[in-house]
C-alpha positions as CSV (number, residue, x, y, z in Angstrom):
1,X,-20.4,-3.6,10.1
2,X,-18.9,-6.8,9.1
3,X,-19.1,-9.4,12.5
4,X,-16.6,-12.2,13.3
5,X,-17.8,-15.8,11.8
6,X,-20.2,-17.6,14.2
7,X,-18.4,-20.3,16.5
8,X,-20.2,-21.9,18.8
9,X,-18.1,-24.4,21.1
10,X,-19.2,-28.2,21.7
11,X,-17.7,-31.2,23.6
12,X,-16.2,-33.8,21.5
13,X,-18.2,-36.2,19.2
14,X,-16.0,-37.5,17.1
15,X,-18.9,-40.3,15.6
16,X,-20.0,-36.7,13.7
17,X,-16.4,-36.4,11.6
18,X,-18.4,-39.1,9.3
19,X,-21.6,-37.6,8.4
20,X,-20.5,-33.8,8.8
21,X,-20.8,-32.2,5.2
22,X,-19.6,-29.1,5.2
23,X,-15.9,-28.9,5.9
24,X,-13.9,-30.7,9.2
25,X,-10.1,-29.5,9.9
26,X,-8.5,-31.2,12.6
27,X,-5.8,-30.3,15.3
28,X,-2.9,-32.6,14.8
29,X,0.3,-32.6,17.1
30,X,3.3,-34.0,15.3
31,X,3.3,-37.8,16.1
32,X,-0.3,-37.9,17.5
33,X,-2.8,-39.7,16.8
34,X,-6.0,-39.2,14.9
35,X,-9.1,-39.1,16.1
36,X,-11.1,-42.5,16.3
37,X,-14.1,-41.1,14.6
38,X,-12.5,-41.0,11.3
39,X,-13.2,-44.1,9.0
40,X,-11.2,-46.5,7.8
41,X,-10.2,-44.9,4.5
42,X,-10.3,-41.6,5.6
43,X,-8.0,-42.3,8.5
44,X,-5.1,-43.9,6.2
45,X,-5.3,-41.0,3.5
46,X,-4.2,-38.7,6.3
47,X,-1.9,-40.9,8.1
48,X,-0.1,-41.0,4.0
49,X,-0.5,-37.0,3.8
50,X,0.7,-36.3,7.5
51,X,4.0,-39.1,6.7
52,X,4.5,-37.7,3.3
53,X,7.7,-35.3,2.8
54,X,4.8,-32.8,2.3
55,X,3.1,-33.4,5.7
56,X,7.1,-34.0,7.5
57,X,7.8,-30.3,6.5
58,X,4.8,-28.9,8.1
59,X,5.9,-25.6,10.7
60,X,3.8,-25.4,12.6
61,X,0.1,-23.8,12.2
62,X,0.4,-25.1,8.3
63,X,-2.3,-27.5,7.0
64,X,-3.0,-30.2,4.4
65,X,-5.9,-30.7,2.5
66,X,-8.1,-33.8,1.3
67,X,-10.8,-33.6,-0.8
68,X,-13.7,-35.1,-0.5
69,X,-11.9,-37.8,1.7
70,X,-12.8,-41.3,1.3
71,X,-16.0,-42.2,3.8
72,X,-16.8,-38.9,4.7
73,X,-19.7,-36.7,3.8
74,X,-17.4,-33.9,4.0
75,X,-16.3,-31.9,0.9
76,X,-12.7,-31.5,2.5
77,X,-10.4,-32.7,5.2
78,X,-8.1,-30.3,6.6
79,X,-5.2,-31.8,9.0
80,X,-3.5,-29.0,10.8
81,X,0.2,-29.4,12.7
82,X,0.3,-27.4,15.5
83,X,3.1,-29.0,18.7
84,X,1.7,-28.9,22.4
85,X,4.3,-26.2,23.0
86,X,3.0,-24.0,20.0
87,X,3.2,-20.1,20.6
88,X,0.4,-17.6,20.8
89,X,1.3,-17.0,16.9
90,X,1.7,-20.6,15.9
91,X,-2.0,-21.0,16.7
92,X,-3.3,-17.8,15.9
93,X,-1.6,-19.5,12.3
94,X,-3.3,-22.7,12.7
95,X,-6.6,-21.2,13.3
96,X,-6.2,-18.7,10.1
97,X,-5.4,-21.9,8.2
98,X,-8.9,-23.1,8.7
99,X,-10.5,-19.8,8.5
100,X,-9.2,-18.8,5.1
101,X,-11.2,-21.8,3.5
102,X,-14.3,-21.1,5.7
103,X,-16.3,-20.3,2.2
104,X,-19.9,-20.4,3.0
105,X,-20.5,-23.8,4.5
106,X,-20.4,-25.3,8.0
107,X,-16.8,-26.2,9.5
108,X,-16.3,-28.9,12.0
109,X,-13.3,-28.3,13.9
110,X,-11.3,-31.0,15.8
111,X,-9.4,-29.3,18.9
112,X,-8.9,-31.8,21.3
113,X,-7.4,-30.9,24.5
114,X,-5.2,-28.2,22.6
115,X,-3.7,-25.8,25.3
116,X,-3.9,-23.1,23.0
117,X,-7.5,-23.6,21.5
118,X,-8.5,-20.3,22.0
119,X,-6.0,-18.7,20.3
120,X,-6.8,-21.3,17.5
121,X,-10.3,-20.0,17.3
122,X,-9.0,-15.8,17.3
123,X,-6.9,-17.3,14.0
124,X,-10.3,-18.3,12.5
125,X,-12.3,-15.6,13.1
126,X,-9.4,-12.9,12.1
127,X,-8.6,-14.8,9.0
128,X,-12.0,-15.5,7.8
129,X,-12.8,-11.9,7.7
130,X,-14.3,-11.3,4.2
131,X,-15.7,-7.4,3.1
132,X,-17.3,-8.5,0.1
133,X,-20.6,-6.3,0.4
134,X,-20.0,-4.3,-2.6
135,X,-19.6,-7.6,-4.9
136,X,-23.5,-8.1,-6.2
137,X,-22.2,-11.0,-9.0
138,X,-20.8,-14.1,-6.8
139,X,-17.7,-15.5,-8.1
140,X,-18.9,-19.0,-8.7
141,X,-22.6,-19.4,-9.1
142,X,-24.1,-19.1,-5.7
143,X,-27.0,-15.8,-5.5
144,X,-28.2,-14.2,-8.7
145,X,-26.6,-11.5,-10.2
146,X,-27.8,-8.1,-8.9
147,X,-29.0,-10.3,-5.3
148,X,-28.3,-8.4,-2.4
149,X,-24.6,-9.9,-0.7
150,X,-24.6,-11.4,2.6
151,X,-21.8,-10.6,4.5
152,X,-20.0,-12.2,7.0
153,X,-22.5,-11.5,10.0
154,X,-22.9,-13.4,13.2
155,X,-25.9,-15.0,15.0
156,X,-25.8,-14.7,18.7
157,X,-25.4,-17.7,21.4
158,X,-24.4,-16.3,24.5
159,X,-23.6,-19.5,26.2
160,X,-21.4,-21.2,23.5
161,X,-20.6,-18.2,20.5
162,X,-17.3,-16.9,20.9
163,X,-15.9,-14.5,17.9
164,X,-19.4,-13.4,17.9
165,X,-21.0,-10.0,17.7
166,X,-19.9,-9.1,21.6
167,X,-22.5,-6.6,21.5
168,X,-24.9,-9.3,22.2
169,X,-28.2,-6.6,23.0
170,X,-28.9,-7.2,19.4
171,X,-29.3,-11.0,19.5
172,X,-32.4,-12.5,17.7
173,X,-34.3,-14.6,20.0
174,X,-34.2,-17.6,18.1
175,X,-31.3,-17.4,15.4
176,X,-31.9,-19.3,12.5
177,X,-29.3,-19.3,10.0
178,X,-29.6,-21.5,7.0
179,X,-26.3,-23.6,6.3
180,X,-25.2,-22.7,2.7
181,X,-25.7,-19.1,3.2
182,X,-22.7,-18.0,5.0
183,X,-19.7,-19.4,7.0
184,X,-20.3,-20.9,10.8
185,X,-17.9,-23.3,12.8
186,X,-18.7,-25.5,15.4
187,X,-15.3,-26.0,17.4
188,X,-15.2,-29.1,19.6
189,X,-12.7,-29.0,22.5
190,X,-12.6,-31.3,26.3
191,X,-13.7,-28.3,28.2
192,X,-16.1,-26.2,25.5
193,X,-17.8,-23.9,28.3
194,X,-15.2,-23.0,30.1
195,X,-13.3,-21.9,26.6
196,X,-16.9,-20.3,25.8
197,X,-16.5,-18.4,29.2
198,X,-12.9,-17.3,28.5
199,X,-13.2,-16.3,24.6
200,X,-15.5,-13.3,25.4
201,X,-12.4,-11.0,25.5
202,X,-11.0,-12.3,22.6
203,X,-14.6,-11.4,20.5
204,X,-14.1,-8.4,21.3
205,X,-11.2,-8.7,19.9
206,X,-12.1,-9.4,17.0
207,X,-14.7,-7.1,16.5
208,X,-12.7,-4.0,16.8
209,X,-10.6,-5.9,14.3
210,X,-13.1,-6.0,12.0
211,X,-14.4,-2.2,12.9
212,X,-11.1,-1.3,11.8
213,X,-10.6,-3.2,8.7
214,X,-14.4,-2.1,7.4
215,X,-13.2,1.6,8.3
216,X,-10.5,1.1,5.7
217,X,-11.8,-1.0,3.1
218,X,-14.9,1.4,2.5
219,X,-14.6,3.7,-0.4
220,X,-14.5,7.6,0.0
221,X,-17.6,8.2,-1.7
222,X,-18.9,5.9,1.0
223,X,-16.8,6.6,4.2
224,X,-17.0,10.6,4.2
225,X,-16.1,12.4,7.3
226,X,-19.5,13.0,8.3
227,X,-20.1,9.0,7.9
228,X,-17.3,8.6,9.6
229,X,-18.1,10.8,12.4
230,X,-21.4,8.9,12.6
231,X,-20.4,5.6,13.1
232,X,-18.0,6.5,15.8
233,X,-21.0,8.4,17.2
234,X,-23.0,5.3,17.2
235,X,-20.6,3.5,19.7
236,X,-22.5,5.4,22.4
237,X,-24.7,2.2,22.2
238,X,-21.6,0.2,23.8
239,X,-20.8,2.1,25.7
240,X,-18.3,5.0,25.0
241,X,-19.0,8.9,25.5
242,X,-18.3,10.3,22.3
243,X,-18.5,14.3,21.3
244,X,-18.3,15.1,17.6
245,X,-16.5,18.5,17.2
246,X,-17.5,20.6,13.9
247,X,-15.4,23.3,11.9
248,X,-16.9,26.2,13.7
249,X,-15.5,24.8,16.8
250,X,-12.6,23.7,15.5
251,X,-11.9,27.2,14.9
252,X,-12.8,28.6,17.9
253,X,-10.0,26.4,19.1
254,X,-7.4,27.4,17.1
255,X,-6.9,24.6,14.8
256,X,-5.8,26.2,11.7
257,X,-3.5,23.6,10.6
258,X,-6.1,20.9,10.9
259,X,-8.6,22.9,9.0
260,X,-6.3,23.8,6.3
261,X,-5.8,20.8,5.2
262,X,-9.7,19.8,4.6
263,X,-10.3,23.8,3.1
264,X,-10.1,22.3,-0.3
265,X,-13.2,19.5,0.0
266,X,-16.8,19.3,0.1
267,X,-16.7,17.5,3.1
268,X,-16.2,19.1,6.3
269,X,-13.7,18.6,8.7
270,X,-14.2,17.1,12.3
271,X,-12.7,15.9,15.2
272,X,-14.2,13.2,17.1
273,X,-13.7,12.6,20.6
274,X,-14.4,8.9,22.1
275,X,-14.0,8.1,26.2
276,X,-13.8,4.6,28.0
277,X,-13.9,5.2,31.8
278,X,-13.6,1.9,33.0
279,X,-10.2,2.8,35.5
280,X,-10.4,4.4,39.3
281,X,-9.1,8.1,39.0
282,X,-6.0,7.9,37.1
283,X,-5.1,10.0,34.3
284,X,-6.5,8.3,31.1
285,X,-4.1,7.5,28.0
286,X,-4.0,9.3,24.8
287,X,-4.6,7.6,21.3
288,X,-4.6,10.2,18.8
289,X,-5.6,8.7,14.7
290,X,-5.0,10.5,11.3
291,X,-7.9,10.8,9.6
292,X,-7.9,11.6,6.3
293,X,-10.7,10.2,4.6
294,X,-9.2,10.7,1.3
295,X,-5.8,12.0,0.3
296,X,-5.1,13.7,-3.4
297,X,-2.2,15.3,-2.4
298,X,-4.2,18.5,-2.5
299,X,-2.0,21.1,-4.5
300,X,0.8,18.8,-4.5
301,X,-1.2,16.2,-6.3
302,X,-0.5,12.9,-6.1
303,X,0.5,10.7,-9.5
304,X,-2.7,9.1,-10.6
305,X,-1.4,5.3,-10.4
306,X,-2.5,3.9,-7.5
307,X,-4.3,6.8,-5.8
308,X,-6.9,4.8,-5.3
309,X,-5.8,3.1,-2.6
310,X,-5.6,6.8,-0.5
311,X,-9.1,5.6,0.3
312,X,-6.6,4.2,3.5
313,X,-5.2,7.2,4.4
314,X,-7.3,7.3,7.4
315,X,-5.8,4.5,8.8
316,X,-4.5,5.3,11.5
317,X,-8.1,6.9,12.5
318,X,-9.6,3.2,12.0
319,X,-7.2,1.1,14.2
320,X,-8.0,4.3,17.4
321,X,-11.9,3.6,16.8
322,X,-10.9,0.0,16.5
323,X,-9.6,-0.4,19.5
324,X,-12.2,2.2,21.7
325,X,-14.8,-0.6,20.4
326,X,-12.8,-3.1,21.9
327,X,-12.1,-1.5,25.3
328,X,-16.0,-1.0,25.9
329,X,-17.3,-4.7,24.6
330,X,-14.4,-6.1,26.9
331,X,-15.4,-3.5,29.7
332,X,-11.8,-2.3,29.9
333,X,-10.3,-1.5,33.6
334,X,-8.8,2.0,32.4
335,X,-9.1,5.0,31.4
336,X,-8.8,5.4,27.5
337,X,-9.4,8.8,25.4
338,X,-9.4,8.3,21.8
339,X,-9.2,11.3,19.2
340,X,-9.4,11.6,15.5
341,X,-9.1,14.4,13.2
342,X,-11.8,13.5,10.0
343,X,-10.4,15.4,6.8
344,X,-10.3,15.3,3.2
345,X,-7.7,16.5,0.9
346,X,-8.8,17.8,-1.7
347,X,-7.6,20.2,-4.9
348,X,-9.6,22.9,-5.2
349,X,-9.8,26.6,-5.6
350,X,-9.9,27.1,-2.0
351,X,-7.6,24.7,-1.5
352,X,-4.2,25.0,0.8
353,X,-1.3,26.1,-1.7
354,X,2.3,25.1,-1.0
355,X,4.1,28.4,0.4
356,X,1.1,28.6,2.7
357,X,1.7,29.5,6.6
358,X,-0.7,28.4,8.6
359,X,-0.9,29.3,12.9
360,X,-1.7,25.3,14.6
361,X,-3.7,25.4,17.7
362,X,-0.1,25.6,19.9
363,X,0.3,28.6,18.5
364,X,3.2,27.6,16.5
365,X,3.5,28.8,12.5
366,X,4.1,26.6,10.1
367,X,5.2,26.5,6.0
368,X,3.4,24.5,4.2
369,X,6.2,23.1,1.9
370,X,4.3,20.6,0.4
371,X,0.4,20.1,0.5
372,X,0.7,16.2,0.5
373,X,2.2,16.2,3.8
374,X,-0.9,17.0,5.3
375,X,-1.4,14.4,8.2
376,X,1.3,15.9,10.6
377,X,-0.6,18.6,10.3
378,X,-4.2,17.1,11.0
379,X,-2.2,15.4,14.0
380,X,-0.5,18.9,15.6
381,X,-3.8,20.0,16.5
382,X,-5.1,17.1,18.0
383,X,-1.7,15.9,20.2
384,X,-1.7,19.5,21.4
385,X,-6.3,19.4,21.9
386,X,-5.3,15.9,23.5
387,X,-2.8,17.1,26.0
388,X,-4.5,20.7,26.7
389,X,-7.5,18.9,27.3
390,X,-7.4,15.1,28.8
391,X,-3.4,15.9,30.7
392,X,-3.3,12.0,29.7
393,X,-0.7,9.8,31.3
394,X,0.8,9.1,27.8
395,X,-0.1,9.9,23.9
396,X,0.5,7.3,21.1
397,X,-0.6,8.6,17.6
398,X,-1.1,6.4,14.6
399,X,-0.6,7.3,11.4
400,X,-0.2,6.0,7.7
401,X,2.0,9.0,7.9
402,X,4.8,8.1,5.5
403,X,5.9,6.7,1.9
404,X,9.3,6.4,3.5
405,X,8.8,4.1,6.1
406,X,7.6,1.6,3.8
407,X,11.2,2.0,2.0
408,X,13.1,1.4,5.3
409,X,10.9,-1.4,6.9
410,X,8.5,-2.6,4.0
411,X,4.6,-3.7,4.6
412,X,6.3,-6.2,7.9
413,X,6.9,-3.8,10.2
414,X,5.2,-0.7,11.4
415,X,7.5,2.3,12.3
416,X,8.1,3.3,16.2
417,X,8.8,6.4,17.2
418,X,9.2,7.9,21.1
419,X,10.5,10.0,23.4
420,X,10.3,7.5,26.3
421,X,11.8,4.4,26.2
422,X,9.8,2.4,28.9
423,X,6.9,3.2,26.5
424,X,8.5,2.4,23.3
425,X,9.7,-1.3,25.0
426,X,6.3,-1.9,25.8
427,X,4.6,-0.5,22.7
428,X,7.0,-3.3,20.9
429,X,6.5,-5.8,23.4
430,X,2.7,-5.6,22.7
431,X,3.5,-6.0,19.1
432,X,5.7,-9.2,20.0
433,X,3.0,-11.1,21.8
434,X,0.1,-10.6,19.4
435,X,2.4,-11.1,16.6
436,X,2.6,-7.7,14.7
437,X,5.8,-6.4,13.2
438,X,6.5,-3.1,14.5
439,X,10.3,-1.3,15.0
440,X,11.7,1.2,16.5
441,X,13.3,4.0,14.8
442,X,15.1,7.0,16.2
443,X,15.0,10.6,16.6
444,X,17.2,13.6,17.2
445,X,18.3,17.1,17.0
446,X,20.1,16.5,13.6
447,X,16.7,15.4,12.1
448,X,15.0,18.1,14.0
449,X,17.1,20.8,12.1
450,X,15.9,19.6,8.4
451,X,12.5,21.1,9.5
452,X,13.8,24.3,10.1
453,X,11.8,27.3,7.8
454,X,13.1,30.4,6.9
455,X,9.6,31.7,7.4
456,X,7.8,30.2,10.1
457,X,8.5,28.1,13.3
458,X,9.1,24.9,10.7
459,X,8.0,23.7,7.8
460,X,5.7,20.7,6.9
461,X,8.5,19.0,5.5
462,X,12.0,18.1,5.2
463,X,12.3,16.2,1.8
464,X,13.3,13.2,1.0
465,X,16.3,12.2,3.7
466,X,15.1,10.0,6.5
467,X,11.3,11.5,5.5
468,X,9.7,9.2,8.5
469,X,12.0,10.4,11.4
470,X,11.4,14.4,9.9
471,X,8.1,13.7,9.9
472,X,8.2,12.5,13.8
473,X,10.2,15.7,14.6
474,X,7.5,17.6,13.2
475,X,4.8,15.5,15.7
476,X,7.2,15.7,18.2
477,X,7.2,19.5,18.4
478,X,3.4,19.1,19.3
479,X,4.0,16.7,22.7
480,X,4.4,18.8,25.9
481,X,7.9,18.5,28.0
482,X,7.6,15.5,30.5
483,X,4.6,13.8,28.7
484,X,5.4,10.2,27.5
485,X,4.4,10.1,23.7
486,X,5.1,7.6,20.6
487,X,4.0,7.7,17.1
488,X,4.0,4.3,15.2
489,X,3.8,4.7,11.4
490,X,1.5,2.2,9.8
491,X,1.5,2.9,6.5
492,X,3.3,-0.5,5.5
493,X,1.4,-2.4,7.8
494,X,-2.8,-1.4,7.0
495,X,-3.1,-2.5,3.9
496,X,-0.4,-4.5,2.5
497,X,-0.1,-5.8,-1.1
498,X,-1.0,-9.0,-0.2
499,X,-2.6,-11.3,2.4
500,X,-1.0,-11.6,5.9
501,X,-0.7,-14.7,7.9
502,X,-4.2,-13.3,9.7
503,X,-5.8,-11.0,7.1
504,X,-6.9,-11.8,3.8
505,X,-5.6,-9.4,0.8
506,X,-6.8,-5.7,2.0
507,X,-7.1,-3.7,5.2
508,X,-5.7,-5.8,8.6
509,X,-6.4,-4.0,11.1
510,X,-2.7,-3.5,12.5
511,X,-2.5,-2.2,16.1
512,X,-6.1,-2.8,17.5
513,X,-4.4,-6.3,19.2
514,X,-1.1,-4.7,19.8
515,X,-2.9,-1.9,22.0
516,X,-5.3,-3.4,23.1
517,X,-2.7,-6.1,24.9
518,X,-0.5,-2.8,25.9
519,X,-3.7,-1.4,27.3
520,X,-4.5,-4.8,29.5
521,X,-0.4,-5.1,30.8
522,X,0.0,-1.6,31.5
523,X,-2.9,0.5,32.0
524,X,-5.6,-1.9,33.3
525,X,-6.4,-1.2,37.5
526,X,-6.0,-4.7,39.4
């Protein structure tokens, strides 16, 4: 997998801003001073940027940049505004404004005293997240064409890496990692091993991050659901118990809607089961992922322009393995139970047809109206195996469920959806205070009724109107009286259009932070 950028913390040299000659970014707080290491020339080039209208209108976690600065060996300066009373997100900003220009060279960074330096570093190491190891042709000179890439991979110094590998069994003895061949950042600070101490949790952070964003990014000819399946299977190294269930079983469960969906592919279907026990006794939460490795449509096939980016569709099955990985490098204090459902939709002769009833594993019956609204389906079977199975304290599914709630909230904001207010305030209070968009919208018996079948106990789907909240209706049918349950809708948030404040352009991981913090503030034994 792709690992967070290498940054090792050091005490503050400033006589090494001079010679340093890779990259040096420095922490500035509006009306501070610069560092005294700085020479002459140097120095009064960015006292002129950081006084120009340019440097003025800085918000904060925004940067300048000087190249190749006067007196320094460095091939850019980089002065970054962040106040003394920055938020969490203002830094997480800063940070990002230093990672997206990691490249491949060395980076100095300047924090100071910074309160928030450790939040500055989680900005890097997000932001300079780069899945580039399909790309054999560099952009700009650099390896031969044809070379084999080298991706973004860590080197492990237990003392002083932080937004390292946090699975540090794998550590060469004696790393030794030549300069120009990939990114590293030495971050000087007043207190550098006590930050080195603290930033464990926030490595593994970082990696489930990244788990996530790889799980997402990969082609389906690449990430099938028996890959799939196998890299979750492979987190028994950290830690996690983790039981791969297989079609025949699946059956022998009931799970007809699930499997109906994947009838049409190659590839079989699965659902994957992944347990942290870190709590006392208590009743573990629930997080239950849409997996669907690739989505045609099926019957109902999609229009061909832009299908290529249903390679996502299993989204919400990353950011659940993405935050399991987390829980077990940061040795969570709860009890967690993560579950996917791994399918492919596929058109086919033995595919699902619309008009289709299928039986779920609740025994309910169900029309299938429309073959492309296939991952309320997938997720019937597993809330219901979830809450027959675990009787969690709460279930959260995550799904790039939806179309529509891109329309009503656009790629900002992922959609919530619950049926227990305590746990949809703190779902978005998560979101708040690592800085993801997410918003609540509502459900009710009006809604309910527009997934009413003439046929069967409901149909699949209940067209166009409000086609988020229907599709919630339909998930809600699947969560037992009295259990606390949300569904958050992230199929505006996992891969945007564009780059995000902490992602560049493609998959960003949405949720693994947001749960993760909900996980530590409400779930976590003292």
């Amino acid at each position: 997998m792709t690992h967070p950028v290498e940054i090792t913390f050091s005490e503050i040299a400033a006589d090494r801003l001079a010679s340093h000659e890779g990259r040096v970014a420095i922490v500035v707080q509006p009306g501070g001073r610069l560092p005294q290491g700085l020479p002459r020339a140097a120095r009064e080039a960015a006292q002129r940027a950081m006084e120009s209208k340019a440097g003025k209108g800085l918000k904060p976690g925004a940067a300048l940049e000087l190249a190749f600065p006067a007196g320094m060996a460095a091939e850019a300066l980089t002065l970054v505004a962040l106040p003394a009373g920055a938020t969490v997100t203002e830094a997480r900003k800063a940070g990002a404004a230093i990672g997206a220009k990691l490249g491949k060279t060395h980076t100095l960074v300047l924090a100071g005293g910074h309160k928030l330096a450790g939040e500055i570093a989680l900005g890097i190491a997000l932001r300079g997240y780069d899945f580039s190891v399909y790309q054999t042709k560099p952009a700009e000179g650099g390896e031969e064409a044809g070379a084999d890439p080298i991706p973004q991979s860590v080197t492990h110094e237990p003392e002083t890496a932080v937004m390292a590998d946090a699975q540090a069994d794998s550590a060469p003895e004696t790393p030794s990692e030549p300069v120009s061949e990939k990114a590293r950042v030495t971050f000087m600070v007043k207190d550098p091993e006590t930050l080195a101490r603290t930033a464990q949790d926030a490595a593994a952070v970082a990696e489930g991050v990244f788990f996530t964003r790889d799980l997402v990014n990969e082609p389906a000819n690449v990430l099938t659901t028996t890959d799939f399946a196998d890299r979750l299977k492979a987190m028994e190294e950290i830690g996690l118990s983790v039981e791969v269930l297989e079609e025949d079983q699946l059956a022998e469960l009931g799970m007809r809607a699930l499997l109906g969906v994947g009838q049409g592919s190659e590839s079989p279907s699965k659902v994957v089961v992944m347990r942290w026990n870190g709590g006392r006794d208590e009743a573990p939460l629930a997080l239950v992922g849409k997996g669907v490795v690739f989505d045609t449509g099926g019957i109902s096939i999609k229009p061909a322009a832009g299908m290529e980016e249903m390679t996502m569709d299993m989204g919400g099955a990353g950011v659940v393995a993405g935050v399991m990985r987390t829980l077990a490098l940061r040795r969570a204090k709860a009890n967690v139970v993560g579950l996917v459902g791994l399918v492919e939709n596929m058109p086919d002769g033995k595919a699902q047809r619309p008009g289709d009833i299928v039986r779920s594993m609740k025994g309910d019956t169900i029309e299938v109206i429309n073959t492309d609204a296939e991952g309320r389906l997938v997720l019937a079977d597993v809330l219901w195996y979830a809450q027959t199975r675990f009787n969690p304290s709460a279930v959260i599914d995550l799904a790039t469920l939806t179309g529509a709630v891109i329309i009503a909230l656009g790629h900002d904001n992922a959609g919530v959806f619950s049926n227990d207010d305590a746990l949809a305030d703190t779902i978005l209070a998560a979101a708040r205070a690592e800085g993801e968009g997410a918003w609540r919208l509502p459900l009710g018996q009006p809604y309910d009724a527009l997934i009413k079948s003439r046929l069967a106990d409901m149909k699949n789907t209940g067209g166009r109107a409000a086609g988020s909240i229907t599709a919630a209706q339909f998930l809600q049918r699947f969560i037992r009286k009295g259990t606390p349950w949300a569904h958050i809708d992230i199929a505006g948030v996992a891969l945007p259009p564009a780059a995000t404040d902490l992602a560049p352009k493609g998959a960003t991981g949405w949720g693994v932070m947001t749960l993760d913090r909900l996980i530590r503030d409400r779930y976590e034994s003292r």
